[in-house]
C-alpha positions in Angstrom: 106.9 24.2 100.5 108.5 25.5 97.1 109.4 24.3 94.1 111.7 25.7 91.0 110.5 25.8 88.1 113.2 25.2 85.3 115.6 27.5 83.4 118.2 25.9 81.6 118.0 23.6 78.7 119.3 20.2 78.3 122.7 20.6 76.0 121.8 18.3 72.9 121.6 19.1 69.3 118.6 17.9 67.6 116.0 19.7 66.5 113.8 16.9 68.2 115.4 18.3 71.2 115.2 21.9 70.9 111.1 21.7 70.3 111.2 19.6 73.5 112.8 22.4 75.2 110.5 24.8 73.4 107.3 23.0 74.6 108.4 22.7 78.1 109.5 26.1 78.5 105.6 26.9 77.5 104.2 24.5 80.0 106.1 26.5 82.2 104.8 29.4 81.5 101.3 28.7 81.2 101.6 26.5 84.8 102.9 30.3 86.3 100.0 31.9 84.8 97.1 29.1 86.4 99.3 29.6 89.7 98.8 33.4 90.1 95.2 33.9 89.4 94.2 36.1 92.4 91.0 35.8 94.7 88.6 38.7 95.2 88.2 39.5 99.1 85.3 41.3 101.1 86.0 43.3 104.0 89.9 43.5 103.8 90.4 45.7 106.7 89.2 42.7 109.1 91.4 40.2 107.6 95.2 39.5 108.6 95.9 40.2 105.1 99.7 42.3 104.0 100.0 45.6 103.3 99.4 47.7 101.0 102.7 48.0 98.5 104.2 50.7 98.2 104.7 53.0 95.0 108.1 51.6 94.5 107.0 48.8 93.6 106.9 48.1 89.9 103.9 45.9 90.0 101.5 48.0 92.1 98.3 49.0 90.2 95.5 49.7 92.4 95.8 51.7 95.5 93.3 51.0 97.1 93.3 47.1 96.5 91.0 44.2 95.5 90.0 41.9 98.4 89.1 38.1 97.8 86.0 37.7 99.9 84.6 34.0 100.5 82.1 33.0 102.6 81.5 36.9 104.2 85.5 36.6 105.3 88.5 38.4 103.6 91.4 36.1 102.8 93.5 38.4 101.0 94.0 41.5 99.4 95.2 42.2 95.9 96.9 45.2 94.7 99.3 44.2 91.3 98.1 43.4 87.8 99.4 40.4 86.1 100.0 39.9 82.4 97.4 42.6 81.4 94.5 41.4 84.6 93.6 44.0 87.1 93.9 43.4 90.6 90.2 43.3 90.7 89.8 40.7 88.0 92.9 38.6 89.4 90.3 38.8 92.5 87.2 37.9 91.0 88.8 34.8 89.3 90.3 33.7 92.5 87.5 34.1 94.4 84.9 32.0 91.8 87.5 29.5 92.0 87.3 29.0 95.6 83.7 29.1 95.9 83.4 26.3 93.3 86.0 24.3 95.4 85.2 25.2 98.5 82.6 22.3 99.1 85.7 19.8 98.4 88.6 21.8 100.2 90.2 20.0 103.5 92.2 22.1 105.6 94.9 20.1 105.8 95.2 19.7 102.3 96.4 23.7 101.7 100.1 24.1 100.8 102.5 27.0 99.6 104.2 26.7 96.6 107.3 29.4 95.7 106.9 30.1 91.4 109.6 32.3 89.1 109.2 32.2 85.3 110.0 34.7 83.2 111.8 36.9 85.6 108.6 37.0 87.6 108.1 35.7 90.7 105.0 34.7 93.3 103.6 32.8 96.3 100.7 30.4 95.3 98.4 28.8 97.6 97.4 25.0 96.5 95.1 22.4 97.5 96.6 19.1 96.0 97.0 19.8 92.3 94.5 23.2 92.3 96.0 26.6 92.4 93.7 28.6 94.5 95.5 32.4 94.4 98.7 33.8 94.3 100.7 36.8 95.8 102.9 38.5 93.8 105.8 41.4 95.2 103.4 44.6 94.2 100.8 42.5 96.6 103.1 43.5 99.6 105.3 46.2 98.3 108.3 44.4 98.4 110.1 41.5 96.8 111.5 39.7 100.1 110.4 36.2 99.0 109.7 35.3 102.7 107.5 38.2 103.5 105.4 37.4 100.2 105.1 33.4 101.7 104.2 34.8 104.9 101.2 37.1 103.2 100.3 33.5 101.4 100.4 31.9 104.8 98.3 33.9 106.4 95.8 33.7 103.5 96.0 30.1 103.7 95.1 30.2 107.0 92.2 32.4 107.0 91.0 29.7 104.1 91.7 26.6 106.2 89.3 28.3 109.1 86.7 29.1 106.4 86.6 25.4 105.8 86.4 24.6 109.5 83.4 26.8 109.9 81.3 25.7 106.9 82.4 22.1 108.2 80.9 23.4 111.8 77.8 25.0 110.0 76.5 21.5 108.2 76.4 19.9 112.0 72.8 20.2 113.7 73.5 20.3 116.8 75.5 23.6 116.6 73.1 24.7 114.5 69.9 23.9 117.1 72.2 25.5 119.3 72.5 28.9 117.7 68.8 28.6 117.4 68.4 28.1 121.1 70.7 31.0 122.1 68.6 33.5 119.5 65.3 32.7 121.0 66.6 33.2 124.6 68.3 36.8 123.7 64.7 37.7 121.7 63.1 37.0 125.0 65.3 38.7 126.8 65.2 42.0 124.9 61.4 41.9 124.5 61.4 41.6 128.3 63.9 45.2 128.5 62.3 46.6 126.0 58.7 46.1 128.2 60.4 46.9 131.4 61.7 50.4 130.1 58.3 51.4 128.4 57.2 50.9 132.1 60.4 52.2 133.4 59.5 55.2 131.2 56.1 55.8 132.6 56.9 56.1 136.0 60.0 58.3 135.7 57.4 60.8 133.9 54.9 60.6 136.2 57.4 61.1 139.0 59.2 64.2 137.1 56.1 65.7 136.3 54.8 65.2 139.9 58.1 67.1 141.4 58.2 69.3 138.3 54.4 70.9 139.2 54.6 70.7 143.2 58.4 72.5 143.5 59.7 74.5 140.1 58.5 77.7 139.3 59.3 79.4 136.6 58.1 82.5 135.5 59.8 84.5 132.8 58.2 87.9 131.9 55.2 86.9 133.5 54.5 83.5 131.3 54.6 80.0 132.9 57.3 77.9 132.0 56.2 74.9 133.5 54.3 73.1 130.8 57.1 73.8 128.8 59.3 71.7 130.8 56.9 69.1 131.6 56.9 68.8 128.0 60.7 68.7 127.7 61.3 66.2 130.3 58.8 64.0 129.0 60.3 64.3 125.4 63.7 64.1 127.1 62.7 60.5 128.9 61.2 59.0 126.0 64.5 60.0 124.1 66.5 58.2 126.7 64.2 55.5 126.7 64.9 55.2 122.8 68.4 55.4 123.0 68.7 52.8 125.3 66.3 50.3 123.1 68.5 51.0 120.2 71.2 49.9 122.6 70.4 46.5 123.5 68.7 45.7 119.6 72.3 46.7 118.6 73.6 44.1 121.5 71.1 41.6 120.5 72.0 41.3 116.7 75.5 41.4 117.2 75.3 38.7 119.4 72.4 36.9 117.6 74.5 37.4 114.4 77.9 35.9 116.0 75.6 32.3 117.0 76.0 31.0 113.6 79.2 30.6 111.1 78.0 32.2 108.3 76.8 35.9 109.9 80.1 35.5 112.5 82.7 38.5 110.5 78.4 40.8 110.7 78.5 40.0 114.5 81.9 40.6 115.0 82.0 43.9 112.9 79.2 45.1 114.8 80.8 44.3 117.8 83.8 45.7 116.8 82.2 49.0 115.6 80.2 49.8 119.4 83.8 49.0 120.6 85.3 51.5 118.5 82.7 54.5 119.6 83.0 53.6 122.9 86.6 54.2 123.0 86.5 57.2 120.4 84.1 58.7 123.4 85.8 57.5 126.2 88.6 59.2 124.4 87.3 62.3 123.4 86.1 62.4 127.3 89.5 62.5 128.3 91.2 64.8 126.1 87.9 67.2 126.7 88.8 67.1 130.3 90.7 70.3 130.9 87.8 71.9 129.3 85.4 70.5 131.3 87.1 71.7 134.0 87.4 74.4 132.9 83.5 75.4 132.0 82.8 74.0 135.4 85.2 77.1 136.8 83.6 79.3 134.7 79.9 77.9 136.2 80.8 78.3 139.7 82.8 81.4 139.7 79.3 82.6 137.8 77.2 81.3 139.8 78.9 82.7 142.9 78.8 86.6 141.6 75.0 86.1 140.8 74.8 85.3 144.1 76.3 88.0 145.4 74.4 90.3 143.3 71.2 88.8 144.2 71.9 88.8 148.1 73.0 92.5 147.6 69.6 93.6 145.7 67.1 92.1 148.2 68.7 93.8 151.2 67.6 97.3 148.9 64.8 95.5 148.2 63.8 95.1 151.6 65.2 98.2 152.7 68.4 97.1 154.8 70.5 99.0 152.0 69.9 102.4 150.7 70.8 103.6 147.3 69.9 106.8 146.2 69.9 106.0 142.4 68.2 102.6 143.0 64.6 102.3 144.7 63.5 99.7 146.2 60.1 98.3 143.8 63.0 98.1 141.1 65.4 96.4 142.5 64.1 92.7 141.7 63.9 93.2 138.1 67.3 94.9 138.3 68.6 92.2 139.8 67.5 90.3 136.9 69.0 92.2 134.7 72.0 92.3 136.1 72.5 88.6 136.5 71.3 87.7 133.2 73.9 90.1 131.4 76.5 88.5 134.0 75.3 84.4 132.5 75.7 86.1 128.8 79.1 87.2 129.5 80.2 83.7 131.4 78.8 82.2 127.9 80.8 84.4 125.9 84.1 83.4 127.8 83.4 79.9 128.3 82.6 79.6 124.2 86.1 78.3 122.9 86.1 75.6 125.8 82.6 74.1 125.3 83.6 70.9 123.1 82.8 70.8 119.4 83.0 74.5 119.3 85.2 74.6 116.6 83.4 72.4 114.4 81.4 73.5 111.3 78.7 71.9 112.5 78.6 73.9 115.5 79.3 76.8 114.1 76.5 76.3 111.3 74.1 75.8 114.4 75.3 78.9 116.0 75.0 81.1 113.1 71.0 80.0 112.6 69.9 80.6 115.7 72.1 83.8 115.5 69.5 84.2 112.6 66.7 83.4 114.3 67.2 85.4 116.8 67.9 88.7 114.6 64.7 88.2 112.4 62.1 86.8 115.4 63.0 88.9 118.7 62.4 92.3 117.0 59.3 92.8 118.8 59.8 91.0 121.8 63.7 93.4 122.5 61.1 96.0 121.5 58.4 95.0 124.5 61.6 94.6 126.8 63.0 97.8 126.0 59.6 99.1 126.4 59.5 98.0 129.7 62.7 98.8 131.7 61.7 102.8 130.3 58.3 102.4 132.3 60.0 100.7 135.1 63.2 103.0 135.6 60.7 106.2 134.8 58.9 105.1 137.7 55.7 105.7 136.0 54.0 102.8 137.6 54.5 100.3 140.4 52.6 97.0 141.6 49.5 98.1 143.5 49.1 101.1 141.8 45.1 101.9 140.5 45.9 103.7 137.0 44.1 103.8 133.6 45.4 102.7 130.4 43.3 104.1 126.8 39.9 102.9 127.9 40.9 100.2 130.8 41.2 101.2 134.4 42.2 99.3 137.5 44.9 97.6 139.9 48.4 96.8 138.7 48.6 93.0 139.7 51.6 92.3 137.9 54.7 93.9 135.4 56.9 91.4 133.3 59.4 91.9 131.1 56.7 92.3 128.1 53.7 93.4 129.5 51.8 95.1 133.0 48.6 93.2 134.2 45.5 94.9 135.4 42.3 94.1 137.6 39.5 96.4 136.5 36.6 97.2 138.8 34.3 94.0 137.4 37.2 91.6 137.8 38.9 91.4 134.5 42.6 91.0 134.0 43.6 92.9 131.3 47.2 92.6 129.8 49.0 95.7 128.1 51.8 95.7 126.2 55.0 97.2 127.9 55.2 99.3 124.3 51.3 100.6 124.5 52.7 102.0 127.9 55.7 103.3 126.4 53.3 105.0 123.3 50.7 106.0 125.1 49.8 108.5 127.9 48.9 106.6 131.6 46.5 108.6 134.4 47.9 107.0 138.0 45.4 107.6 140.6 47.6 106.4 143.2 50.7 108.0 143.0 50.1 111.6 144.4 47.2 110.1 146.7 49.6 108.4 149.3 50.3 112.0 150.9 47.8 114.4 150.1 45.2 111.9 148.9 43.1 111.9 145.5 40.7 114.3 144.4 37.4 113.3 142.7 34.7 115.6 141.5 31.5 115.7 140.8 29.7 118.8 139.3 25.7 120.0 139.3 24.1 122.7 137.1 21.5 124.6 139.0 19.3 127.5 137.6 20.1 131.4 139.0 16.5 131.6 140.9 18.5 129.5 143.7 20.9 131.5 145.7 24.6 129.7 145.1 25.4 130.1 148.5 22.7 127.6 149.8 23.7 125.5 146.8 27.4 125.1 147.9 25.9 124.4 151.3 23.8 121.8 150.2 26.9 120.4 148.4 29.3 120.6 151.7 26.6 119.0 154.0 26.6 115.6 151.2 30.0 115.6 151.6 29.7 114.9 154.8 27.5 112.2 155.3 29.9 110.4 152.9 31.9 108.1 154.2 35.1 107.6 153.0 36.4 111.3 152.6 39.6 113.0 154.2 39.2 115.8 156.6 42.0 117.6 155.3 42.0 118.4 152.5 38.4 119.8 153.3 35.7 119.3 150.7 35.6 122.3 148.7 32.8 123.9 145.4 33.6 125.8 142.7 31.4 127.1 140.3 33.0 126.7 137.1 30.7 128.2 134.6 28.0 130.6 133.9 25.9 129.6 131.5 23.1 131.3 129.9 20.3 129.4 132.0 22.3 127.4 134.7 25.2 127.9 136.9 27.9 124.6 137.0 28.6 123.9 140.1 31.8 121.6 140.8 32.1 119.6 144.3 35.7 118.7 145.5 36.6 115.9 147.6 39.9 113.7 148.4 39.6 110.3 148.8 42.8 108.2 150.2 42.1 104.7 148.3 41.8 105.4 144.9 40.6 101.7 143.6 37.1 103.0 145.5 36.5 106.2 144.0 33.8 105.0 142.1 31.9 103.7 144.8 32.6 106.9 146.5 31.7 109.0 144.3 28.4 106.9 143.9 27.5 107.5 147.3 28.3 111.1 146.9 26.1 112.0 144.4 23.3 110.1 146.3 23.4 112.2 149.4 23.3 115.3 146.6 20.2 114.2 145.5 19.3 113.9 149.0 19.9 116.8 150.5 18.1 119.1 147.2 15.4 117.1 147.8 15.1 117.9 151.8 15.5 121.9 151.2 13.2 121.5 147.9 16.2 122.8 145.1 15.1 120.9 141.9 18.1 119.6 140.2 17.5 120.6 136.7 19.5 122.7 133.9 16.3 125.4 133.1 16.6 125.1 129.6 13.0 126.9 129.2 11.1 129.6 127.3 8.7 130.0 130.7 9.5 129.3 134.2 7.5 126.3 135.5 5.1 127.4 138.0 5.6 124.7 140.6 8.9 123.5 141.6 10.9 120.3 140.4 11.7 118.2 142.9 11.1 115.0 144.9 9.6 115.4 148.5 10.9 114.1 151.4 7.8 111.9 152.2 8.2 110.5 148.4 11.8 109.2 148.7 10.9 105.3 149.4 7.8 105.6 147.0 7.0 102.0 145.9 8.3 99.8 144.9 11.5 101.8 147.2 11.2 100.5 151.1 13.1 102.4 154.7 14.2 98.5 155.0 15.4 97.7 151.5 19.1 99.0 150.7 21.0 98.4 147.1 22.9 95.6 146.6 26.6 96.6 147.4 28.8 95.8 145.0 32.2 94.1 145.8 34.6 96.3 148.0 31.7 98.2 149.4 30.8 98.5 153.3 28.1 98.8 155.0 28.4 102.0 156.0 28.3 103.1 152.3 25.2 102.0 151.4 23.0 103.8 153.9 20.6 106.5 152.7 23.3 109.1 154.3 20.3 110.7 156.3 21.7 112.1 159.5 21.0 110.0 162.7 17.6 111.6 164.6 
């Protein structure tokens, strides 16, 4: 529908005439005005509205443009001033024009009416005798009068459903209905969001459950395991989260779209999830040669480590020899060697892993580059620390050694630190740089071959003739049990003091975690045997020699509360046949 406003005038002369002219010509005018007032609109990007004009336009104004929103829809979008109004007040004054209408407005009562005055030109939308908006060129960016009607059109039309709608809303029955449809999709999510917190539960116990009985992980001696029992149950609860944020998201876009009013909210959320999905679904695609790519990279990876690992264990166990390689070192080798192999697959596959390039990513990568730098100091220290004690083969697993003041069995070197058992069953842990810093006595080394050599030493006055002494000393050594043949026990006399002679006994023992045990029973068949031949053991530091003898008589030894059928408690790793009294059998 359009109408012409007129131009011309009506030929006669009178002045009557002419101010008949004169007041038409201002009705006119003002009519044009009423006609063009604009609506503001919400949410133009949803709305079948024109677009935007473009910058030859000469009544463009505002880029960006002013949308007439009623009733949470967008009917149209402004962009032109008119007659000194903005595109946002032509908007605001359509839009409170409509609302205060909008109770009264039938559909089929909206009309298009085509306006020029002035040498300015416009689409306005009517209901009856009302002017509702209008669309002027710089609305559309061009002055084609039928696409201008057809932008007025399709405002009308989003209008005329906006009416239908509110017309829908005021009926009960839809209303109960929406009501109805709310309730059942609350009960429905409360019943997910139950089932997953139980859904939850078991998938942790399960995890956990597989976790404990199958994984082991053990990285420079430390247990990894409750870490990752504490990851995956973090990790499940985050998925369990994720997925209730899900269907809340589902259920209030659907609960949104049951009633007229909250329709465009439903439908924008709707919209939105729609529009991740397929930016995702998307980005999956066009990540796809990369994918492939990293999963290439894994396997190819994966496959040398492999290899490496296979090749290792056969030195390891001795199928392969390698001079520069032995064989106690060739697990953490082949440790090494894989884990430099994964760092360098992670340096090639960087510039495929997706997101790489981002700032974000790179922000990320640069703090735990950081991190890194300022927090594993000490720990690349310990490390370091460690492959020197390894590769100097100071020290192996099994070996009895003593560390500063500790002494006992290597159970265990990591990456950061060597484990010890001492004699009363403590572990001790030392640090891989103690080792490195400080000087280590192993007793087992040098023993394998030619065994270990423990002394103990006596200090015995000159009235006793040494000879007998180093006798004495030979016989103890052997009622000890425990002692190597070869090298044969052997005295030296070490000093010569100004009232004693020292007297050192020599012995090789082939298990060096029992020396002290040994050595224990050594030095009680020492006293035993100066006791039987009546030589006091006793450094004569004296202004007068005693006048009877030092000493404990055979017929003494088991002197109460002492019994022949009592014997000392033997500690743990003794035998039997090192607790006896080490007399010779009669």
């Amino acid at each position: 529908m359009s109408s012409q406003a007129p131009h011309g005038v009506d030929g006669t002369s009178s002045s009557a005439a002419r101010r008949a002219r004169a007041d038409a010509c201002r009705r006119v005018v003002l009519l044009l005005m009423l006609a063009l007032l604009p609506l503001r609109v919400a949410w133009a990007d949803s709305s079948p509205q024109a677009p935007a004009p473009s910058t030859s336009s000469s009544l463009a104004g505002n880029p960006e443009g002013a949308p007439v929103v009623v009733w949470n829809r967008t009917v149209v979008t402004l962009y032109a001033p008119y007659h000194g109004m903005s595109a946002e007040e032509r908007a605001h004054a359509a839009g409170e024009r409509i609302e205060n209408a909008l109770d009264t407005l039938k559909a089929d009562h909206l009309s298009i009416s085509w306006i020029e005055a002035g040498g300015e030109s416009g689409a306005a939308v009517r209901a009856d005798n009302l002017v509702l908006f209008g669309v002027l060129p710089g609305d559309v960016g061009t002055d084609d009068r039928a696409a201008i009607e057809q932008a007025a059109e399709r405002g009308a039309a989003v209008l005329r459903e906006i009416i239908r709608e509110r017309e829908q809303a005021r009926q009960p029955r839809l209303l109960l209905v929406g009501v109805l449809y709310s309730a059942l999709a609350t009960v429905i999510l409360i019943v997910l969001c139950w089932a997953l917190i139980r859904l939850d539960r078991f998938v942790q116990r399960k995890l956990i459950a597989v976790t404990q009985a199958r994984l082991r992980l053990d990285v420079a001696g430390f247990d990894l395991r409750p870490m990752m029992w504490t990851l995956v149950r973090r990790g499940v609860s985050l998925v369990r989260l994720a997925l209730t944020l899900f269907f809340g998201y589902l259920w209030l876009s659907f609960v949104l779209k049951r009633f007229p009013y909250s329709h465009p909210w439903g439908s924008r959320l709707g919209d939105y999830l729609m529009q991740i999905g397929l930016q995702l679904m998307t980005g999956l695609v066009n990540q796809l040669p990369n994918l492939l790519t990293l999963i290439v990279i894994f396997l190819v990876t994966r496959g040398v480590t492999r290899l490496i690992a296979a090749w290792f264990q056969a030195v390891e166990e001795g199928a392969v020899q390698v001079g520069w390689l032995e064989a106690p070192t060739a697990r953490v080798t082949s440790r090494l060697v894989s884990t430099l192999v994964w760092l360098f697959a992670l340096i090639v596959a960087y510039p495929y892993i997706p997101g790489a390039g981002t700032d974000a990513f790179k922000g990320v990568s640069v703090f735990l580059g950081l991190m890194l730098s300022l927090g594993s100091a000490g720990i690349v220290n310990q490390v370091m620390s460690g492959l020197v004690v390894l590769y100097s083969r100071a020290v192996r697993v099994g070996d009895f050694v003593r560390v500063g003041d500790h002494e006992g069995m290597v159970v265990e070197m990591g990456a950061l630190s060597m484990k010890l058992v001492t004699r009363k069953r403590e572990e001790i842990t030392v640090p891989n740089s103690v080792l490195s810093s400080t000087s280590m006595r192993n007793f087992t080394r040098q023993s394998r071959d030619t065994g270990l050599l423990i002394t103990t030493s006596v200090t015995i006055g000159y009235d006793t003739p040494w000879r007998q002494v180093v006798a004495m000393l030979e016989q103890a050594a052997s009622r000890t049990d425990g002692l190597q043949a070869e090298p044969r026990p052997f005295v030296l006399q070490t000093a010569l003091s100004d009232f004693y002679i020292e007297y050192q006994l020599n012995v090789a023992i082939q298990r060096p975690a029992s020396y002290v045990m040994i050595l224990s029973e050594l030095n009680r068949h020492i006293v035993d045997i100066f006791n039987e031949f009546g030589v006091q053991i006793m450094s004569p530091h004296f202004e007068e020699q005693p006048k009877e003898k030092v000493w404990v008589p055979h017929e003494q030894w088991y002197a109460a509360p002492a019994s022949r059928d009592r014997r000392p408690t033997a500690p743990p790793g003794a035998t039997a046949s090192s607790m006896s009294d080490g007399r010779p059998p009669v």
